[in-house]
DONUDO-441127 format. One record per residue (C-alpha): residue number from 1; y, x, z. Coordinates in nm, 2 decimals, decimal comma. Example, Ala and Ser with C-alpha at 12.3 -4.5 7.8 and 13.67 -1.06 7.14 Angstrom:
! residues 2
  nr      y      x      z
   1  -0,45   1,23   0,78
   2  -0,11   1,37   0,71
! end
This chain:
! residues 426
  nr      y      x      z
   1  -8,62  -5,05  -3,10
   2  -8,88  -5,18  -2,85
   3  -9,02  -5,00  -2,56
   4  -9,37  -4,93  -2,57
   5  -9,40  -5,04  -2,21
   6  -9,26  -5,39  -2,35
   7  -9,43  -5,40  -2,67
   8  -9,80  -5,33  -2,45
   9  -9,69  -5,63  -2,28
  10  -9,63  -5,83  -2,58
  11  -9,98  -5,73  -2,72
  12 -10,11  -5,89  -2,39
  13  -9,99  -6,18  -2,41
  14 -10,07  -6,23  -2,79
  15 -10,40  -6,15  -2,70
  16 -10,44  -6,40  -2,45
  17 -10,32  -6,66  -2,70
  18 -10,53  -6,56  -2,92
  19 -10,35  -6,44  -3,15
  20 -10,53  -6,10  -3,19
  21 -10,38  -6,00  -3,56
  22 -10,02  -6,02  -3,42
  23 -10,14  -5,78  -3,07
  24 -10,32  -5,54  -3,28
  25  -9,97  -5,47  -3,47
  26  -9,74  -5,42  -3,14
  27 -10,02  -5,18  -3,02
  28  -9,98  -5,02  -3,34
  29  -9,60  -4,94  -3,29
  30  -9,63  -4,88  -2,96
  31  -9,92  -4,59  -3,02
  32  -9,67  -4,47  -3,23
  33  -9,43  -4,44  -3,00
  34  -9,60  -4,29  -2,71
  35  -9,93  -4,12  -2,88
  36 -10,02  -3,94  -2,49
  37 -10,07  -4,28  -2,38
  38 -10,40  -4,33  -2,45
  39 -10,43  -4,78  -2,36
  40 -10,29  -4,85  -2,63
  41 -10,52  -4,70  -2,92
  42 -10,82  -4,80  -2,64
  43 -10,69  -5,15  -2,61
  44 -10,63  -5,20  -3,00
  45 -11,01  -5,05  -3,01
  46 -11,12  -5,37  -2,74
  47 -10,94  -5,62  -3,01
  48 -11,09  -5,44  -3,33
  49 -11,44  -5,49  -3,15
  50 -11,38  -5,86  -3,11
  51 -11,28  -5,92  -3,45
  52 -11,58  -5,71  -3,59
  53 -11,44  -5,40  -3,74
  54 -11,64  -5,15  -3,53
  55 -11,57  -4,89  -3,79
  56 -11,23  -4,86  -3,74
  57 -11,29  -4,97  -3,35
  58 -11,48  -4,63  -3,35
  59 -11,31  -4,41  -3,52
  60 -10,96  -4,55  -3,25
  61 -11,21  -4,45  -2,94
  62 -11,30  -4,12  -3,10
  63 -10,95  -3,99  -3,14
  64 -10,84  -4,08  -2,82
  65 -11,14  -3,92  -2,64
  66 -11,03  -3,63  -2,83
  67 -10,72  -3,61  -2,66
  68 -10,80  -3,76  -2,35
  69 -11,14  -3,64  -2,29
  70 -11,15  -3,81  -1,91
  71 -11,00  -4,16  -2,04
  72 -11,32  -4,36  -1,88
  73 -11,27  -4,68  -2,08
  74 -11,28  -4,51  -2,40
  75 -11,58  -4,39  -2,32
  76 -11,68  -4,74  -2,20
  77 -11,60  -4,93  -2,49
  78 -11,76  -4,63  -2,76
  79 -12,12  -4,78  -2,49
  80 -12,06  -5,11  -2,61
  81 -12,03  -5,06  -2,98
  82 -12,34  -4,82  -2,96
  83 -12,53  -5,13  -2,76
  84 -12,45  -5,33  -3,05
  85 -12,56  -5,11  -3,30
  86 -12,90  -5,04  -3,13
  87 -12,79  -4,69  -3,07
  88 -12,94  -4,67  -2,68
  89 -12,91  -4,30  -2,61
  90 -12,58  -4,28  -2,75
  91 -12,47  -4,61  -2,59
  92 -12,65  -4,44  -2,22
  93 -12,47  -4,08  -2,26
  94 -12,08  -4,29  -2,34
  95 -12,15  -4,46  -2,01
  96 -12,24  -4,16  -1,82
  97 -11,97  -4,00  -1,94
  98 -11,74  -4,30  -1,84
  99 -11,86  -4,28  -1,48
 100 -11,85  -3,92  -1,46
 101 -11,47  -3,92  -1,49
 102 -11,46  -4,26  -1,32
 103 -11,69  -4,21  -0,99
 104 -11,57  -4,58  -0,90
 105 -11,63  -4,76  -1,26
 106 -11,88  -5,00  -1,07
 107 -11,90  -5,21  -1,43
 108 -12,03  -4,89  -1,61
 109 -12,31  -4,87  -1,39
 110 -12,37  -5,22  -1,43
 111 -12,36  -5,16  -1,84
 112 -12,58  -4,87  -1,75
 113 -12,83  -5,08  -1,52
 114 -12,88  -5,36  -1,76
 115 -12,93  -5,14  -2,06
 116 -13,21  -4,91  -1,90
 117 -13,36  -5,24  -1,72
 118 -13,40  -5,38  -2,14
 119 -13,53  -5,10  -2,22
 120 -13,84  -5,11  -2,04
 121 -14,05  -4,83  -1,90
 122 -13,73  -4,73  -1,79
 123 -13,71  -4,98  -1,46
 124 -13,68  -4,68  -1,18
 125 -13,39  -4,56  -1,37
 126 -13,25  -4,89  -1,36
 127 -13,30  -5,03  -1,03
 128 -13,10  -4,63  -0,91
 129 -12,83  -4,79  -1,14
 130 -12,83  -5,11  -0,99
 131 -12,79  -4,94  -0,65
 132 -12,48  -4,73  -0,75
 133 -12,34  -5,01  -0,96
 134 -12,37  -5,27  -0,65
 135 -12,25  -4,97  -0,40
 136 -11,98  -4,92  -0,56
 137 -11,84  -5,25  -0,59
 138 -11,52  -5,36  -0,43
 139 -11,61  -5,57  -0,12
 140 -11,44  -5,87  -0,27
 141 -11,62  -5,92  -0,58
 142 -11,97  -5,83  -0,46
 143 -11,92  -6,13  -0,18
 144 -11,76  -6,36  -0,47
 145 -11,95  -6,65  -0,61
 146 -11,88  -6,51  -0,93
 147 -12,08  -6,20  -0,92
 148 -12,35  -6,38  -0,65
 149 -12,66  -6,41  -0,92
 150 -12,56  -6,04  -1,08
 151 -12,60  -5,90  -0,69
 152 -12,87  -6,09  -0,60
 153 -13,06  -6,00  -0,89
 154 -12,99  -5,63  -0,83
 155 -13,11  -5,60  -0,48
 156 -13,43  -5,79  -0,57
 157 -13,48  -5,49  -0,80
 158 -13,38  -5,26  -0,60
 159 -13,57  -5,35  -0,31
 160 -13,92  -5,39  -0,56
 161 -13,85  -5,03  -0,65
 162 -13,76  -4,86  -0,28
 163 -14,12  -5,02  -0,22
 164 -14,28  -4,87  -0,52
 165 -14,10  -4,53  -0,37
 166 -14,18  -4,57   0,02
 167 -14,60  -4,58  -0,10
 168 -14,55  -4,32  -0,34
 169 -14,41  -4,07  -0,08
 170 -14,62  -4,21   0,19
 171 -14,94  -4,11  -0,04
 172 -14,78  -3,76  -0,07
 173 -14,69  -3,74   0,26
 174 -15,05  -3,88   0,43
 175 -15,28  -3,64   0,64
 176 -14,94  -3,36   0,69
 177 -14,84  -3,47   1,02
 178 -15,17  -3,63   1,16
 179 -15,24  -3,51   1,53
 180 -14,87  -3,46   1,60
 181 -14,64  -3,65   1,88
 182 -14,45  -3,97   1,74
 183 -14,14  -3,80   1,89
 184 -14,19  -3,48   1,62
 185 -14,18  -3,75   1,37
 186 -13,93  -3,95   1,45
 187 -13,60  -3,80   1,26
 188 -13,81  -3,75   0,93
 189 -13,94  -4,10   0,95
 190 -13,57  -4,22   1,01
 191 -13,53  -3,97   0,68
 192 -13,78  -4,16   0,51
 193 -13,63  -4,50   0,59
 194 -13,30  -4,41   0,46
 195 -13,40  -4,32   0,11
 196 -13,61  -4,57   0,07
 197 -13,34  -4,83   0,15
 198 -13,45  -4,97   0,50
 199 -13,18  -4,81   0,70
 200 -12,84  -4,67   0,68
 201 -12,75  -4,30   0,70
 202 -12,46  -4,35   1,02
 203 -12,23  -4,10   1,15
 204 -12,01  -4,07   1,44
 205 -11,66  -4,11   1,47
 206 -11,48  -4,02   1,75
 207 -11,15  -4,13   1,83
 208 -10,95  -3,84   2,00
 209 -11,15  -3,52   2,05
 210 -11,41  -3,49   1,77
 211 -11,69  -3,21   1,84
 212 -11,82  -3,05   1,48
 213 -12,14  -3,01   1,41
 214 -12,30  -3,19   1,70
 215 -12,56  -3,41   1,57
 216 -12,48  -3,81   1,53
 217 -12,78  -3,93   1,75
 218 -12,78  -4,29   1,79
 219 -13,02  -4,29   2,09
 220 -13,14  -4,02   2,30
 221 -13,52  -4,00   2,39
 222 -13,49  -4,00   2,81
 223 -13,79  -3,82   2,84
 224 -13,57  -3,50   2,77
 225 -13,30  -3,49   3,01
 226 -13,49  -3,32   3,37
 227 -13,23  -3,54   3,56
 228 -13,32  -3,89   3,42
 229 -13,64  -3,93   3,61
 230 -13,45  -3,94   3,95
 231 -13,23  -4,18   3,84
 232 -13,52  -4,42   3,75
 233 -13,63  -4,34   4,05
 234 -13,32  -4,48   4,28
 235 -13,37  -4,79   4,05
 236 -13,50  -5,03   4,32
 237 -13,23  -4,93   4,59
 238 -12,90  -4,89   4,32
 239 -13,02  -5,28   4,26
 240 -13,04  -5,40   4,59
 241 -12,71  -5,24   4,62
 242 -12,59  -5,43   4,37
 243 -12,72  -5,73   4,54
 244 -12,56  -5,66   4,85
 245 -12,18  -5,67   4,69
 246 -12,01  -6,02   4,80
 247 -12,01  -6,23   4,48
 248 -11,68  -6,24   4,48
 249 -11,61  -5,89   4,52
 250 -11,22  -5,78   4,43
 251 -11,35  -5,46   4,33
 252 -11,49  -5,60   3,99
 253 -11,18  -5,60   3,77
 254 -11,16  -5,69   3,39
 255 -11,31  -5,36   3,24
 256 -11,07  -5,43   2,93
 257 -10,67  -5,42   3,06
 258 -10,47  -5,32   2,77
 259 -10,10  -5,15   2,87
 260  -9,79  -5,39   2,85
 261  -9,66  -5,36   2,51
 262 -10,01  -5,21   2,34
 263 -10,18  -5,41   2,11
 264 -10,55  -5,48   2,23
 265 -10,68  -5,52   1,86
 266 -11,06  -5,62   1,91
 267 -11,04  -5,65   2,23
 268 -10,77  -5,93   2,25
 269 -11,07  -6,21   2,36
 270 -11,16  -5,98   2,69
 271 -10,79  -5,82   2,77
 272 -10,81  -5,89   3,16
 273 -11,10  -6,14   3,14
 274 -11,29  -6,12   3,43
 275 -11,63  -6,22   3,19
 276 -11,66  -5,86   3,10
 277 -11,58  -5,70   3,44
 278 -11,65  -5,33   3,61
 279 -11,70  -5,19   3,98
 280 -11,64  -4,86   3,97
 281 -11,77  -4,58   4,17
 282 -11,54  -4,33   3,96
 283 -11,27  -4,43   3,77
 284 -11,02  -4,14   3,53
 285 -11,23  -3,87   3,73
 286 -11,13  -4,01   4,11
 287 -11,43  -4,11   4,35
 288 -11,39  -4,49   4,46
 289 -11,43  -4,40   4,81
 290 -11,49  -4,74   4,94
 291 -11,76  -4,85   4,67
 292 -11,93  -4,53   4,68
 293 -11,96  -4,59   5,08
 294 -12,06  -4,94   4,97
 295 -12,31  -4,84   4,71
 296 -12,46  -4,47   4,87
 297 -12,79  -4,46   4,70
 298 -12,62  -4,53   4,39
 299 -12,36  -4,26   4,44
 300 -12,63  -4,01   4,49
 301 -12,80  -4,07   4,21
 302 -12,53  -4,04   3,99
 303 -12,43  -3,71   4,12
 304 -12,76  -3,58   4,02
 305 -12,65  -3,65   3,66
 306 -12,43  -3,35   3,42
 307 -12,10  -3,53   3,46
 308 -11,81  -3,40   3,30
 309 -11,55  -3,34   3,57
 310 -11,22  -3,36   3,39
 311 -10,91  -3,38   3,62
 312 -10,71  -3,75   3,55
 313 -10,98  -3,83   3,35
 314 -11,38  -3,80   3,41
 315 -11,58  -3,87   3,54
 316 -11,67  -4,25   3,51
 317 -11,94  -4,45   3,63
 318 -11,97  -4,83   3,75
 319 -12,14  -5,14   3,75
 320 -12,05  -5,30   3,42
 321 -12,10  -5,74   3,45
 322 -12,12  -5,92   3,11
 323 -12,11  -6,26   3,14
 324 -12,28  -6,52   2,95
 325 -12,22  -6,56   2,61
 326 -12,00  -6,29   2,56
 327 -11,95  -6,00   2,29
 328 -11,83  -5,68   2,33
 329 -11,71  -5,61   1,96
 330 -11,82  -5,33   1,78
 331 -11,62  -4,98   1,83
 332 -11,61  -4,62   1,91
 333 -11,58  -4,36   2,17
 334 -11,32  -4,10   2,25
 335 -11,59  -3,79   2,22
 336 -11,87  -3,66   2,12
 337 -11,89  -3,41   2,39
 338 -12,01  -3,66   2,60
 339 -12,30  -3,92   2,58
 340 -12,26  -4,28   2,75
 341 -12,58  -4,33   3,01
 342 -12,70  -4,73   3,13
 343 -12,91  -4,80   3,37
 344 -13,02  -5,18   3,27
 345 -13,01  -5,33   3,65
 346 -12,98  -5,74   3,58
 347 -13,13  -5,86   3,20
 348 -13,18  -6,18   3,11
 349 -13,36  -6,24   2,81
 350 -13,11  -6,27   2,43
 351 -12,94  -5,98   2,58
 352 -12,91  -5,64   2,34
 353 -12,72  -5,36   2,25
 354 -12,69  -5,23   1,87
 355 -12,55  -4,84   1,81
 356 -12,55  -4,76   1,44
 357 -12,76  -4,96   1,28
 358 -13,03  -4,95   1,58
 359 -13,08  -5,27   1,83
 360 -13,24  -5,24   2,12
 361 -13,29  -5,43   2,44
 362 -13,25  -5,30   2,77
 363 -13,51  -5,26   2,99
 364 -13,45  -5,28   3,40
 365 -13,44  -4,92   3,54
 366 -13,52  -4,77   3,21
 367 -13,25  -4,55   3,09
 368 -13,03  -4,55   2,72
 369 -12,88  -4,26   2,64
 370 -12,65  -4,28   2,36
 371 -12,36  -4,17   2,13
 372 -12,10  -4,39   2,14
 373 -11,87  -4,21   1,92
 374 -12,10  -4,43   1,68
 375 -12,01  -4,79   1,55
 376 -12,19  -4,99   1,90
 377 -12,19  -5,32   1,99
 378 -12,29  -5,58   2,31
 379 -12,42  -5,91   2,36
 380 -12,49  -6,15   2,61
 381 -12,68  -6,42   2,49
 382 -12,84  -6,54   2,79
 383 -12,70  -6,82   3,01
 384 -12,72  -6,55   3,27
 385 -12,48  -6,22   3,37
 386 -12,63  -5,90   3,26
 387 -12,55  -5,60   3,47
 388 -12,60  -5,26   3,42
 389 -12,45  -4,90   3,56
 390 -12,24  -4,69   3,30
 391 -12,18  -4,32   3,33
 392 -12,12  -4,05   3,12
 393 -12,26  -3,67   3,08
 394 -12,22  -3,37   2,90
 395 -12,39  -3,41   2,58
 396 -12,64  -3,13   2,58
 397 -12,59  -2,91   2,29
 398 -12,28  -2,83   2,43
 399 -12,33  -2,47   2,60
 400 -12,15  -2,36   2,93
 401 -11,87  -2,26   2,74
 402 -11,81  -2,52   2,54
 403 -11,84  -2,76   2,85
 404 -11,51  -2,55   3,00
 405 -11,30  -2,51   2,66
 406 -11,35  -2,89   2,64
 407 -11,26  -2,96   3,02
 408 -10,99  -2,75   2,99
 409 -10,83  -2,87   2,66
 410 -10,84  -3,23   2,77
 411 -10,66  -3,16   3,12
 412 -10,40  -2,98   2,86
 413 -10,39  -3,25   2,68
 414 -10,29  -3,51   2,97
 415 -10,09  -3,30   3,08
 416  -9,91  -3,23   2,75
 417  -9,88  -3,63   2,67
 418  -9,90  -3,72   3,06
 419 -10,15  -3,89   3,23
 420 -10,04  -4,25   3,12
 421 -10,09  -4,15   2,71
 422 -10,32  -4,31   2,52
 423 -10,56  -4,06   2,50
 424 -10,89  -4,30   2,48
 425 -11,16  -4,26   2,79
 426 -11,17  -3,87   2,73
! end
C-alpha cells in the first residue's frame, strides 16, 4: 500500500501534467488514509474547482473546515468559489476568516483588496486592504518584476486614499490647536503623518543595555537642555581650535578599528581608514590630556554638558572628520540611557545626517541632539571634509537614580566580561 506522503506527491505531479482525473483519485486514497491531514481533501477541492464541479468542490472545503476550523486555505479557496458565484459577502467573510488564522496570508488580502475595489463604494475599504496585502508581502516578491504592476497599482490607491484621509482629519482637526507653539504640536503632527502614510512609526533598538519605556525620540529640540546654549556659545573658539591642530595631526585616528579576529560587518569599507577619523578629548571614560590642553575652550565646554561618567567606558567626546564622499552605514547605539550630541563645526554643502526616517543637515554651531539607539546614518557628499564634535549625555528622563543604577551596572558589566569585551560604546 502507498504512503499518503508519496501518493500527495504523485497527485502533484499528475496535476502538473495535466492530468487532473488521475490526481483527484490518489488524493482520494490518500484522504483516506490520513483523514487529520486536511491538503489533501483542500487540494482535491483546488482540482474540482478547475474542472467545474464547485458543488462537490464545496461540499470538500466544508468538511474540512469542520475539522480544521484554522486551515486558512480552505477558507481561501471556499472565497474563490463564492467570487465566482457572485456571492460577495460570503466570498469577503471566507477571506477574513482565512487571514484571521493566517495573519501572514498576503494573497488573501490581495483577494480581499480586489474584490472590495470591484465592488465600488467600497474603495476606502479597499485601498486598507491593499495596504495590508502589500505590507505583508515577502520582500522578494513585492521587489519582483512579476508582482511590479499589482504593487504599483496598490500604492497609487493607497496613496489617493491616505490623501482623502489627511483632509478629512485636517477638517476635524482645524481651529483646535490655533494659537499654540509649533513645538506643542509637533509629536501629534508626526502622529498625523504616520497614519496617513507619510512617515514611518520608528523605534529604537539598542544594542547592549536597552532602557524600557524611555521614549524613541529621533531628534531632540535643543532649546530644552539649559546647558546647550553655552555650548553654542564656545562655537567660534572650539572652531578655531580646530583650526589650530596641525593637518597632519597623529592624534586623528580611524574612528572605526575593529579587534583582530572580529568581524567588522558594515563597517568593513572604514575598518582603520583614516577618511572617517576621530580626535578625542575623552576616549572609554579617560581625559586625552594632551588634546584637551590643545583644545581648552573646547574641553570646557564640554564639561558643562550631563556626561555620563562610567569608569573604562564614558565619557566620550571628539572631533569626528568625514571625508569626502564617504558613508557612514546605517546602525545603532549601545543605549538608550544616553543621547549622542554634535556640534556641526566644518559643513560643506551635500552633507546630512538621517535618524529614523528623519534627514537633516547640520548647521555650524547649532546643536543635534539625538537617539542613536535608532536606525542613523552619515554622508558626505561634498568634495570637502565635514567636521563636527561628538559627545554623549545622560538622556534626561533618566532620574538621579537611574543615572547611578546604570553607571553602576555597566562598570559591573566590564568588569564581569573585562574591559576588552565587546560590550558596544556603553
Amino acid at each position: 500500500m502507498s504512503h499518503p506522503e508519496q501518493l500527495i506527491a504523485e497527485a502533484d505531479q499528475l496535476a502538473a501534467s495535466g492530468s487532473a482525473l488521475q490526481a483527484i483519485s490518489k488524493l482520494r486514497q490518500a484522504a483516506t488514509l490520513q483523514p487529520g491531514n486536511p491538503y489533501p481533501r483542500t487540494r482535491m477541492a483546488d482540482l474540482l474547482i478547475q474542472q467545474g464541479q464547485l458543488d462537490e468542490a464545496k461540499a470538500l472545503l466544508q468538511s474540512v473546515i469542520a475539522s480544521v476550523r484554522q486551515y486558512s486555505p480552505a477558507h481561501m479557496l471556499l472565497a474563490q468559489i463564492a467570487i465566482g458565484n457572485g456571492e460577495h459577502e460570503a466570498a469577503l467573510a471566507s477571506l477574513d476568516e482565512a487571514i484571521r488564522h493566517d495573519n501572514s496570508a498576503w494573497g488573501a488580502r490581495m483577494e480581499k483588496a480586489r474584490l472590495l475595489e470591484s465592488l465600488g463604494g467600497r474603495q476606502r475599504e479597499a485601498a486598507l486592504s491593499w495596504s495590508e496585502a502589500v505590507r505583508s508581502m515577502p520582500e522578494g516578491l513585492r521587489e519582483s518584476p512579476q508582482f511590479a504592476g499589482v504593487v504599483a497599482h496598490a500604492r497609487t490607491l493607497v496613496t489617493r486614499n491616505f490623501d482623502t484621509l489627511r483632509e478629512f482629519l485636517q477638517q476635524r482637526l482645524d481651529g483646535l490647536a490655533s494659537g499654540e507653539r509649533g513645538a506643542d504640536l509637533e509629536r501629534f503632527q508626526h502622529a498625523l503623518d504616520i497614519i496617513t502614510g507619510r512617515r514611518e512609526f520608528v523605534t529604537a533598538n539598542p544594542l547592549f543595555l536597552p532602557i524600557p519605556r524611555l521614549p524613541a525620540i529621533p531628534f531632540f529640540r535643543r532649546e530644552d537642555f539649559d546647558w546647550a546654549p553655552r555650548i553654542e556659545a564656545a562655537y567660534p573658539d572650539i572652531l578655531d581650535e580646530l583650526r589650530a591642530l596641525p593637518e597632519a595631526d597623529a592624534g586623528f585616528t580611524p574612528y572605526v578599528q575593529t579587534r583582530q579576529g572580529n568581524s567588522s560587518g558594515q563597517f568593513a569599507a572604514l575598518d582603520r581608514n583614516p577618511a572617517w577619523s576621530a580626535y578625542f578629548l575623552w576616549k572609554h571614560g579617560e581625559r586625552i590630556e594632551a588634546h584637551c590642553q590643545a583644545c581648552p575652550a573646547t574641553a570646557a565646554a564640554i564639561e558643562a554638558a550631563p556626561l555620563p561618567r562610567i569608569r573604562a567606558r564614558a565619557p566620550a567626546a571628539f572631533f569626528s572628520r568625514l571625508d569626502p564622499g564617504i558613508h557612514i552605514p546605517p546602525h545603532n547605539g549601545a543605549t538608550n540611557a544616553r543621547l549622542t550630541v554634535h556640534l556641526p563645526l566644518v559643513v560643506p554643502d551635500g552633507c546630512a545626517f538621517r535618524v529614523g526616517d528623519e534627514t537633516r543637515q547640520w548647521v555650524p554651531g547649532e546643536l543635534m541632539i539625538f537617539d542613536d539607539t535608532i536606525l542613523h546614518e552619515a554622508w558626505n557628499g561634498s568634495r570637502e571634509r565635514r567636521v563636527v564634535m561628538i559627545f554623549d549625555v545622560w538622556h534626561p528622563h533618566l532620574s538621579p537614580l537611574e543615572r547611578e543604577l546604570v553607571t553602576r551596572t555597566v562598570e559591573g558589566l566590564v568588569e564581569y566580561y573585562g574591559e576588552a569585551s565587546e560590550l558596544g560604546e556603553l
